[in-house]
PQR file with spaces between the fields and no chain letter, atoms N, CA, C, O and H, PARSE charges and radii, in Angstrom:
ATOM       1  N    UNK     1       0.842   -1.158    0.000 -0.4000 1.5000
ATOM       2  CA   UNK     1       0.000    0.000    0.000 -0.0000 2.0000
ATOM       3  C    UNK     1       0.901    1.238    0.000  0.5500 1.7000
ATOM       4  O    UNK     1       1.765    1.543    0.822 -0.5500 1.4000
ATOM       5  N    UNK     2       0.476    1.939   -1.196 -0.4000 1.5000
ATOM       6  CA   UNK     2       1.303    3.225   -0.735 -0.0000 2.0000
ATOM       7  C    UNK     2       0.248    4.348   -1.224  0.5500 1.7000
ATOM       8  O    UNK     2      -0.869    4.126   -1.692 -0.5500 1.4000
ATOM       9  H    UNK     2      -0.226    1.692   -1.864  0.4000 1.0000
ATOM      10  N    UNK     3       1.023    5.952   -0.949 -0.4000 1.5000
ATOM      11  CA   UNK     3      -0.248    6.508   -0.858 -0.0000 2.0000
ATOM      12  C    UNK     3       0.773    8.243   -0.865  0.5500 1.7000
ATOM      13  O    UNK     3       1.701    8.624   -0.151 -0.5500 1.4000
ATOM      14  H    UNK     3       1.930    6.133   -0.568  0.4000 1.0000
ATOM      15  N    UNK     4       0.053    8.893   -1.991 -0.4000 1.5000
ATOM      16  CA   UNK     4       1.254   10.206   -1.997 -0.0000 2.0000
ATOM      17  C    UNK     4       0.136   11.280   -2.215  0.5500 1.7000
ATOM      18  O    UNK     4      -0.733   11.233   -3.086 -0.5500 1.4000
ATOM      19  H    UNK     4      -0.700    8.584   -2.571  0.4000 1.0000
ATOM      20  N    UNK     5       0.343   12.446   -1.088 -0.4000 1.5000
ATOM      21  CA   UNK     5      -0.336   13.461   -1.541 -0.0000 2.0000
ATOM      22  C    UNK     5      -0.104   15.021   -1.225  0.5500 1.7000
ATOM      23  O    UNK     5       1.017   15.466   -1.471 -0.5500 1.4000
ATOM      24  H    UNK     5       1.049   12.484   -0.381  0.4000 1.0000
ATOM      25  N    UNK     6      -0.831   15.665   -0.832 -0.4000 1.5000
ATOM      26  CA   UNK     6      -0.318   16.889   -0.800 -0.0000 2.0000
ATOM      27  C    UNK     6      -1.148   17.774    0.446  0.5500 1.7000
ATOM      28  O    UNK     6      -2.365   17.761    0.261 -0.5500 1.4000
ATOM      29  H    UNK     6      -1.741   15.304   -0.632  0.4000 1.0000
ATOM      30  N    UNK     7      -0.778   18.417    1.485 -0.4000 1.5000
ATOM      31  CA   UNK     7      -1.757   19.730    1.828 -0.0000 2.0000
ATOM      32  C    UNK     7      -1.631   20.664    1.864  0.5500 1.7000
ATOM      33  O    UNK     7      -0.587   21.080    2.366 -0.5500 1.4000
ATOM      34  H    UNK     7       0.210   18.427    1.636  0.4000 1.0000
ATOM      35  N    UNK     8      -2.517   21.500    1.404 -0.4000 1.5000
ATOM      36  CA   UNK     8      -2.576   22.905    1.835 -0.0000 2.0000
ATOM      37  C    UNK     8      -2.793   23.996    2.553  0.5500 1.7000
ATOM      38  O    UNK     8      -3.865   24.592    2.662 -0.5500 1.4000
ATOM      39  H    UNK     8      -3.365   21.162    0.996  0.4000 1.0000
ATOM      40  N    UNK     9      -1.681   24.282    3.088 -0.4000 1.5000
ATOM      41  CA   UNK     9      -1.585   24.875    4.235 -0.0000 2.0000
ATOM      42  C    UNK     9      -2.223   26.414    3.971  0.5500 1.7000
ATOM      43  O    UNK     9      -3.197   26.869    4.569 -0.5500 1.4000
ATOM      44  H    UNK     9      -0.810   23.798    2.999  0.4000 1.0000
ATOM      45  N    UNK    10      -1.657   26.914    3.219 -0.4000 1.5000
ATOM      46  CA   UNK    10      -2.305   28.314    2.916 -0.0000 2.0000
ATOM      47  C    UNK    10      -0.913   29.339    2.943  0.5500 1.7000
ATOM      48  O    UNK    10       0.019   28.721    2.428 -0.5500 1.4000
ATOM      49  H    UNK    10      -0.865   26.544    2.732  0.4000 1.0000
ATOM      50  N    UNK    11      -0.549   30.539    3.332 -0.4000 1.5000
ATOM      51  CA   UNK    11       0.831   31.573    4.052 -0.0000 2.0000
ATOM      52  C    UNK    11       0.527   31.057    5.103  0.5500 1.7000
ATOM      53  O    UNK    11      -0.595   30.793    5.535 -0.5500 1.4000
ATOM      54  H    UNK    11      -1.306   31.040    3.750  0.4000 1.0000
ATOM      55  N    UNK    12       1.988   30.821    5.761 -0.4000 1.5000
ATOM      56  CA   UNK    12       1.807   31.043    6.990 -0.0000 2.0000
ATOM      57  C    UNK    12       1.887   32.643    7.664  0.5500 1.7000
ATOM      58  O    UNK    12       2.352   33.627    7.089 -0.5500 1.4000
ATOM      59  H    UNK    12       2.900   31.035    5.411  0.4000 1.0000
ATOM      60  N    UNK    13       1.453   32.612    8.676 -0.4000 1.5000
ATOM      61  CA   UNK    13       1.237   33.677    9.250 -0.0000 2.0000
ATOM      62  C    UNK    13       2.170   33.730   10.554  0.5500 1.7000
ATOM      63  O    UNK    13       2.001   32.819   11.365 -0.5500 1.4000
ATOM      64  H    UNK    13       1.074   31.813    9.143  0.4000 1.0000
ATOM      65  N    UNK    14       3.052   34.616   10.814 -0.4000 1.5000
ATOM      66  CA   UNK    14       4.410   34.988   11.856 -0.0000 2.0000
ATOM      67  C    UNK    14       4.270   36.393   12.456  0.5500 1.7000
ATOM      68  O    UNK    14       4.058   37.399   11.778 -0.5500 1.4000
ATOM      69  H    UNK    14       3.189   35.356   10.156  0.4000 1.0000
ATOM      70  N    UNK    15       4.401   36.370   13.721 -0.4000 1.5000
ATOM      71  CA   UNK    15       4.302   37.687   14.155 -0.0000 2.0000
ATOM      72  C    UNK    15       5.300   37.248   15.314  0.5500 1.7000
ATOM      73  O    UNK    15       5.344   36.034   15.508 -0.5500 1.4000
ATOM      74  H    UNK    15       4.573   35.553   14.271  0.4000 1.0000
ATOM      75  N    UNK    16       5.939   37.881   15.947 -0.4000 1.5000
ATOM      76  CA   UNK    16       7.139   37.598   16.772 -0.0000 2.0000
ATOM      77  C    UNK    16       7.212   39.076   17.531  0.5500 1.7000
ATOM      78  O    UNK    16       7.497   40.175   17.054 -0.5500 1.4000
ATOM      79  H    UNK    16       5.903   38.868   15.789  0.4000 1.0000
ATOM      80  N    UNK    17       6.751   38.594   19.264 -0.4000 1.5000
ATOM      81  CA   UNK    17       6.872   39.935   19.965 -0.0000 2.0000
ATOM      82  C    UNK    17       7.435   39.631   21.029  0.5500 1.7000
ATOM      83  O    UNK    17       7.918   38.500   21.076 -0.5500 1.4000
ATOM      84  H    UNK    17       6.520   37.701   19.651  0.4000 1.0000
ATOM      85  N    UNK    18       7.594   40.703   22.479 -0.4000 1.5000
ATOM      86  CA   UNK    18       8.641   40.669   23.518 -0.0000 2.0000
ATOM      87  C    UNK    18       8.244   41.669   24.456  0.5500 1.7000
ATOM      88  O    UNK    18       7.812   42.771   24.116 -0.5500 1.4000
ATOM      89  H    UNK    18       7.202   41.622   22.441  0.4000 1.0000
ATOM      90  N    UNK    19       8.378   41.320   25.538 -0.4000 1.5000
ATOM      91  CA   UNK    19       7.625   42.218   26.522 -0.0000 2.0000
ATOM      92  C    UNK    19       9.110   42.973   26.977  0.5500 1.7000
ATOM      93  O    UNK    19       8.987   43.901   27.776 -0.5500 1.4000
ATOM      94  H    UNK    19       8.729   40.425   25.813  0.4000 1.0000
ATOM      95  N    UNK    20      10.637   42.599   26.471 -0.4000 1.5000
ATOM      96  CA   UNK    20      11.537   43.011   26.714 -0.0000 2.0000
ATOM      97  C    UNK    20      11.856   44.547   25.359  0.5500 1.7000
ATOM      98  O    UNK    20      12.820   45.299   25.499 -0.5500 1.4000
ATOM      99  H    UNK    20      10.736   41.845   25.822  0.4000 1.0000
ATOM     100  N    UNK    21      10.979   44.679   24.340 -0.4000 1.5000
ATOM     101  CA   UNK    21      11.333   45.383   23.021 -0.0000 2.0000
ATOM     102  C    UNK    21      10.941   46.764   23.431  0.5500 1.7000
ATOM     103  O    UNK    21      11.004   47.592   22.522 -0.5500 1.4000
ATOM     104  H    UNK    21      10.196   44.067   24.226  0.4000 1.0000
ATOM     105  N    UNK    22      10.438   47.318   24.934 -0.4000 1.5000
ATOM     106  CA   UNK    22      10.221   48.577   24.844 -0.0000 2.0000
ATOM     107  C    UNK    22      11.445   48.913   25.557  0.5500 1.7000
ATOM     108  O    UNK    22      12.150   49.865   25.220 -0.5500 1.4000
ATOM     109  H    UNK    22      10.387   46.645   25.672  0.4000 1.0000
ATOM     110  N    UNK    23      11.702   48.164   26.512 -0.4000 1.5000
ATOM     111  CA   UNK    23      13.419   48.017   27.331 -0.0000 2.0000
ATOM     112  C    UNK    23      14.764   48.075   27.309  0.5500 1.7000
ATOM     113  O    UNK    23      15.608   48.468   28.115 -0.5500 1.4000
ATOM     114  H    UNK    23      11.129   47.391   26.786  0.4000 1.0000
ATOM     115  N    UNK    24      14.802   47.599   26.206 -0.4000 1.5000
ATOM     116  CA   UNK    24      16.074   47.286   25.473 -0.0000 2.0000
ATOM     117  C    UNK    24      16.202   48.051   24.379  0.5500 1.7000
ATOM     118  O    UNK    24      15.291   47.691   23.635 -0.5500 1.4000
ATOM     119  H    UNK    24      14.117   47.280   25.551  0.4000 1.0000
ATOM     120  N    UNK    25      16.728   48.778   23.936 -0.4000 1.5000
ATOM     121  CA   UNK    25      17.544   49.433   22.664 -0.0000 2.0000
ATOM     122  C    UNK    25      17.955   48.603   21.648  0.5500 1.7000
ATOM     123  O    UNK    25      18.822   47.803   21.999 -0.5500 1.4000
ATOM     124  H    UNK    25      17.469   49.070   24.541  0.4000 1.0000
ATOM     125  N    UNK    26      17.582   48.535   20.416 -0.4000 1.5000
ATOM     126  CA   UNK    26      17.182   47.617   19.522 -0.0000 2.0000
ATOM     127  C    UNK    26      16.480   46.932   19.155  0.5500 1.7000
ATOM     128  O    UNK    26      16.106   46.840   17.986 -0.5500 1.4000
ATOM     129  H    UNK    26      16.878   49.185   20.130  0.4000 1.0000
ATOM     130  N    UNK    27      16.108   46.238   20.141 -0.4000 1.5000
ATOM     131  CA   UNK    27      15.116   44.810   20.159 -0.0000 2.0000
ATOM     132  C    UNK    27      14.192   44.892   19.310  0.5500 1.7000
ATOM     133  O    UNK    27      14.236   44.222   18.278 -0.5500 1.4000
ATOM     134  H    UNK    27      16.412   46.312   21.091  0.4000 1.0000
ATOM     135  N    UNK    28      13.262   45.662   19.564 -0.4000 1.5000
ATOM     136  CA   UNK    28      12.224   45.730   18.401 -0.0000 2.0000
ATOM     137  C    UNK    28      12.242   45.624   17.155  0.5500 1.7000
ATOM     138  O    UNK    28      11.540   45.014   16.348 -0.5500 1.4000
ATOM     139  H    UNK    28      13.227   46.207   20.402  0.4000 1.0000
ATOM     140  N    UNK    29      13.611   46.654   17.035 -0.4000 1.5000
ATOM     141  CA   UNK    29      14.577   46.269   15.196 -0.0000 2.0000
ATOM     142  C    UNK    29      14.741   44.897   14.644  0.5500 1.7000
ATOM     143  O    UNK    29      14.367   44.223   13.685 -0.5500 1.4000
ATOM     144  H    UNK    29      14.181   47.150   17.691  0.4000 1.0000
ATOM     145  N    UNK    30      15.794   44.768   16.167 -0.4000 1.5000
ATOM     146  CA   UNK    30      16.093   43.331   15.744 -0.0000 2.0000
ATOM     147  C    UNK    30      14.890   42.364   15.623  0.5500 1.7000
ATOM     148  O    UNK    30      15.194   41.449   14.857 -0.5500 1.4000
ATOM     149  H    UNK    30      16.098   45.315   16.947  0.4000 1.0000
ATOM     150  N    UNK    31      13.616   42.237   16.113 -0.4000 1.5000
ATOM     151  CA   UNK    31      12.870   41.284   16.052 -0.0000 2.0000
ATOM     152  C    UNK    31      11.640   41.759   14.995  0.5500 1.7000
ATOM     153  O    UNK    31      10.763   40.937   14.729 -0.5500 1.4000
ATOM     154  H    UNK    31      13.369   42.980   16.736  0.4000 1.0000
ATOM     155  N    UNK    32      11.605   43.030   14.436 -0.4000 1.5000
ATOM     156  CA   UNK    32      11.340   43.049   13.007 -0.0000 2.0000
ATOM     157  C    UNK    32      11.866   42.294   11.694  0.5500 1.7000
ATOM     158  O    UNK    32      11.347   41.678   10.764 -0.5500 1.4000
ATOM     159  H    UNK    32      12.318   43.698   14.651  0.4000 1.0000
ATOM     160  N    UNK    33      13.236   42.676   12.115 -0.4000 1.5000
ATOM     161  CA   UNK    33      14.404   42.058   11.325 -0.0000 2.0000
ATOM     162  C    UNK    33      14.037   40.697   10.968  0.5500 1.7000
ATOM     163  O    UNK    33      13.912   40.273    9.820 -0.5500 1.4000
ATOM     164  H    UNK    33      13.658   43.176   12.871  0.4000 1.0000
ATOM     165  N    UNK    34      13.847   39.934   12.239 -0.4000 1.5000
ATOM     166  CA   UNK    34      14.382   38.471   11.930 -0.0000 2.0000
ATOM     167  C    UNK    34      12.446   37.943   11.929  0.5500 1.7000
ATOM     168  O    UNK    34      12.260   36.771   11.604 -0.5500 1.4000
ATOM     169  H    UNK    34      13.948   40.279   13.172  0.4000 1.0000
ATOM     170  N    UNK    35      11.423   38.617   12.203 -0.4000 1.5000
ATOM     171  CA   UNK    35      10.255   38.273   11.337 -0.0000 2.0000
ATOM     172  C    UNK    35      10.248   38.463    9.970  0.5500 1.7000
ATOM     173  O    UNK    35       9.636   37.597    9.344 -0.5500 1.4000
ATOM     174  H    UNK    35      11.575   39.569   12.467  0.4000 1.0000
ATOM     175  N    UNK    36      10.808   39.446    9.263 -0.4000 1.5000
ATOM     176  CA   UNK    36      10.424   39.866    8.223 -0.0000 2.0000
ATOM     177  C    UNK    36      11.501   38.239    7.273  0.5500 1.7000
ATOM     178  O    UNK    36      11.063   37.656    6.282 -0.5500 1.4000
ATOM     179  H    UNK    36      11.305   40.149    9.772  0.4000 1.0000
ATOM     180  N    UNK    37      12.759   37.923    7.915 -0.4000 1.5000
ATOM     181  CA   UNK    37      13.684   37.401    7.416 -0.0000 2.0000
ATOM     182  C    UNK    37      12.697   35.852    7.048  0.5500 1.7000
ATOM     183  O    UNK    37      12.551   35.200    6.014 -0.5500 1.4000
ATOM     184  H    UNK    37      13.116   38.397    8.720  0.4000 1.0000
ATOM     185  N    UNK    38      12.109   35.687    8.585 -0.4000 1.5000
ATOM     186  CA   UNK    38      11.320   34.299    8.808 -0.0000 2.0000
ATOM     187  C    UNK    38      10.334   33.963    7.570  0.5500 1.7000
ATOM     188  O    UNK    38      10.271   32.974    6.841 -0.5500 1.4000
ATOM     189  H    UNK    38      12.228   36.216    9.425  0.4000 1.0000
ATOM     190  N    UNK    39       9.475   35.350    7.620 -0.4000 1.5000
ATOM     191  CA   UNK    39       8.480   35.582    6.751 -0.0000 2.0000
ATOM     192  C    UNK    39       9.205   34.982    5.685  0.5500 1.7000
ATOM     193  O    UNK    39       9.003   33.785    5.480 -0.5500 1.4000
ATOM     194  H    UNK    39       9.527   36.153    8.212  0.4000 1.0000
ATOM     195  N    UNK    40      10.256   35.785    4.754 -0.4000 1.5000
ATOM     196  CA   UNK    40      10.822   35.424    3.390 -0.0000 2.0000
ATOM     197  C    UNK    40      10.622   34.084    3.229  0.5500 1.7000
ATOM     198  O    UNK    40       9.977   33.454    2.391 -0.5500 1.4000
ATOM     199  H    UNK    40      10.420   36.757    4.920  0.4000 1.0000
ATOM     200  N    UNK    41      11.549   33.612    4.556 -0.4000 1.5000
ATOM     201  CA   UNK    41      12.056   32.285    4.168 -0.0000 2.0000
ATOM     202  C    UNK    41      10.712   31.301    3.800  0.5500 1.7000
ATOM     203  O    UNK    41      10.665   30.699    2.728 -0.5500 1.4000
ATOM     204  H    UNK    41      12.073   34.124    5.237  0.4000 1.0000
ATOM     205  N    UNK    42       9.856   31.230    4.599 -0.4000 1.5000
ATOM     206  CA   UNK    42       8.531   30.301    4.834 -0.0000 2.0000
ATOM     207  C    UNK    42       7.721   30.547    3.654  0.5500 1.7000
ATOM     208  O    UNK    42       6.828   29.721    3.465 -0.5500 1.4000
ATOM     209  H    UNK    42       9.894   31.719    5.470  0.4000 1.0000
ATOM     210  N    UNK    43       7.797   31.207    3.070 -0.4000 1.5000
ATOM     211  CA   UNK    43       6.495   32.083    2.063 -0.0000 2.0000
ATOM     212  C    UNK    43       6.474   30.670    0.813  0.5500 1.7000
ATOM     213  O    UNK    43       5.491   30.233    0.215 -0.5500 1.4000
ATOM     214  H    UNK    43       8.523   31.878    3.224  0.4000 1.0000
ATOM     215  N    UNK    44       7.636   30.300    0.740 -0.4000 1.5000
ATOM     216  CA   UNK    44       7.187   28.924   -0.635 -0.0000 2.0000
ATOM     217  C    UNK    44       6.672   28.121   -0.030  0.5500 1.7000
ATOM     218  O    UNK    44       6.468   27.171   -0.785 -0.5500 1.4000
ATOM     219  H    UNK    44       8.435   30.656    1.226  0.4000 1.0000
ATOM     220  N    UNK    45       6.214   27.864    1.222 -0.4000 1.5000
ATOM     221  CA   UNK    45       5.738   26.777    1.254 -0.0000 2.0000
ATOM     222  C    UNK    45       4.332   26.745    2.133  0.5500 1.7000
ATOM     223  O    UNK    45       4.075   26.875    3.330 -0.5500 1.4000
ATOM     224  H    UNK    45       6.379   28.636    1.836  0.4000 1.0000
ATOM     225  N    UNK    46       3.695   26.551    1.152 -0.4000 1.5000
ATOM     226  CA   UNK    46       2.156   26.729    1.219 -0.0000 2.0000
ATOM     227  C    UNK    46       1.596   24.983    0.676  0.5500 1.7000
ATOM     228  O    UNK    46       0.386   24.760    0.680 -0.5500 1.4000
ATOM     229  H    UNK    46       3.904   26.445    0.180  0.4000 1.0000
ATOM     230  N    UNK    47       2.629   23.808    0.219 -0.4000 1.5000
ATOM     231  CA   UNK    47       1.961   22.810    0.299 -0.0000 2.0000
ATOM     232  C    UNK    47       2.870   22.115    0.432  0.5500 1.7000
ATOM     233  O    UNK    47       3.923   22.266   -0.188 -0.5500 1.4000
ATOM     234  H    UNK    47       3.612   23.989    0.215  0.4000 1.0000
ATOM     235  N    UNK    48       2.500   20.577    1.850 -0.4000 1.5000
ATOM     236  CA   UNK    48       3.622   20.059    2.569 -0.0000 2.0000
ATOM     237  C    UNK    48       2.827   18.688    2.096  0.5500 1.7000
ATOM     238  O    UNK    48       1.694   18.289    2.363 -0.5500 1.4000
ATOM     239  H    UNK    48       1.644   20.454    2.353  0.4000 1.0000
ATOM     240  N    UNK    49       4.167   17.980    1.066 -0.4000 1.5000
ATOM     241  CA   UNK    49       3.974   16.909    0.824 -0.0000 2.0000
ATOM     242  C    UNK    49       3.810   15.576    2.105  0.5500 1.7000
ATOM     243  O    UNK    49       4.190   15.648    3.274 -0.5500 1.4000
ATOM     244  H    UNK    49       5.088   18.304    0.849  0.4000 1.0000
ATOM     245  N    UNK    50       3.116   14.394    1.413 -0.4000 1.5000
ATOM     246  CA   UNK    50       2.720   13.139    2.255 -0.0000 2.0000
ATOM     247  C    UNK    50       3.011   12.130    1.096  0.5500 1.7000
ATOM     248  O    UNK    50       2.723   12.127   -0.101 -0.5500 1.4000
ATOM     249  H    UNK    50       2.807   14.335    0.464  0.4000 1.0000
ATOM     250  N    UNK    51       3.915   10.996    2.181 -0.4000 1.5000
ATOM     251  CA   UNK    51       4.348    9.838    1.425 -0.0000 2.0000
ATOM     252  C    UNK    51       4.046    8.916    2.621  0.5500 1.7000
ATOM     253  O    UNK    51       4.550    9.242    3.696 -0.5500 1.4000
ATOM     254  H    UNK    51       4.149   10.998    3.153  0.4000 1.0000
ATOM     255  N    UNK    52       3.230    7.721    2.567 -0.4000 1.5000
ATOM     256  CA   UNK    52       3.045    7.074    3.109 -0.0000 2.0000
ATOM     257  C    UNK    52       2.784    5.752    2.759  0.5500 1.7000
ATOM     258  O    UNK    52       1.877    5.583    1.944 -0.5500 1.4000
ATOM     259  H    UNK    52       2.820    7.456    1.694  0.4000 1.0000
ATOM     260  N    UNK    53       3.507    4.550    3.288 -0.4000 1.5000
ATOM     261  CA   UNK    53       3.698    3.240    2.864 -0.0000 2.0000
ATOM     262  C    UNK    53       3.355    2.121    3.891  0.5500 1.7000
ATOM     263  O    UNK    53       3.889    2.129    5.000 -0.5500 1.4000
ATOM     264  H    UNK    53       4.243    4.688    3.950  0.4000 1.0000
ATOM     265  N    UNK    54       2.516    1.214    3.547 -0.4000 1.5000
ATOM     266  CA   UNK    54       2.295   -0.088    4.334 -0.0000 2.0000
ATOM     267  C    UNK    54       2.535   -1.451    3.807  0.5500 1.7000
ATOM     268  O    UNK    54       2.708   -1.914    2.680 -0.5500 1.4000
ATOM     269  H    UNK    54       2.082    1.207    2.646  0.4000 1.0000
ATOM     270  N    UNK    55       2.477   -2.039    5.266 -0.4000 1.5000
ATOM     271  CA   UNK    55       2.102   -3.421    4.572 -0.0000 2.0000
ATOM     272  C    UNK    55       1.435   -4.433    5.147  0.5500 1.7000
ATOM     273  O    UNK    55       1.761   -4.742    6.293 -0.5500 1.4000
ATOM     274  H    UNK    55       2.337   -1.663    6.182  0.4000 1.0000
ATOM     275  N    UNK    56       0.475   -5.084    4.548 -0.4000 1.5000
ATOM     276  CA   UNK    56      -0.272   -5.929    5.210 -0.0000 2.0000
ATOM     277  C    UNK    56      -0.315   -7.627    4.862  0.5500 1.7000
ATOM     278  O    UNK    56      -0.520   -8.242    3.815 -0.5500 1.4000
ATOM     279  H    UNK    56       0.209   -4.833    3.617  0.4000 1.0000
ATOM     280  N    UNK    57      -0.052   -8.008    6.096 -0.4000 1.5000
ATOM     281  CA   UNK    57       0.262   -9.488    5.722 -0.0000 2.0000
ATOM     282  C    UNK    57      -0.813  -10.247    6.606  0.5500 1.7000
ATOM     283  O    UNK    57      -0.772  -10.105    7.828 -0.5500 1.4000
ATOM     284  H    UNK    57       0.115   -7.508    6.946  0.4000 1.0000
ATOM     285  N    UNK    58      -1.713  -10.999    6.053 -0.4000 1.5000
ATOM     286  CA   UNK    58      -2.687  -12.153    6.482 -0.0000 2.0000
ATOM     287  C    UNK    58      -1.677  -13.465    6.542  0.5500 1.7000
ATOM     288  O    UNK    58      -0.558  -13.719    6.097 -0.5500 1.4000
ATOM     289  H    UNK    58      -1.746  -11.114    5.060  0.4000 1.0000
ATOM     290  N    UNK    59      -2.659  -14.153    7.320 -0.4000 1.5000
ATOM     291  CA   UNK    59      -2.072  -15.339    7.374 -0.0000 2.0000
ATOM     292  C    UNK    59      -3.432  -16.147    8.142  0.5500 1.7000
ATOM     293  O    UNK    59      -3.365  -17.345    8.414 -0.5500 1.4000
ATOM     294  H    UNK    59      -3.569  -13.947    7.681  0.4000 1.0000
């Protein structure tokens, strides 16, 4: 038995916050920064393949 398909996830959606970003000098930058970076990266993948294999033995 085997069995191949696909789902669709849709964008993902990322928001990344910090109760430390009004405190700290930078932070907020930096954690714009590395959402916006996240965002890029994730954006192709909106469908996460499935491969799945069995086997069934009677007796």
């Amino acid at each position: 038995m085997v069995e191949a398909s696909a789902f669709f996830t849709g964008s993902p959606k990322i928001d990344i916050d910090s109760s430390f970003s009004g405190t700290c000098i930078g932070v907020a930058d930096a954690l714009k920064d590395e959402e916006t970076k996240l965002k890029d990266d994730v954006a192709d993948y909106d469908f996460l393949p499935k491969l799945q294999a069995g086997v069934i033995y009677r007796f």
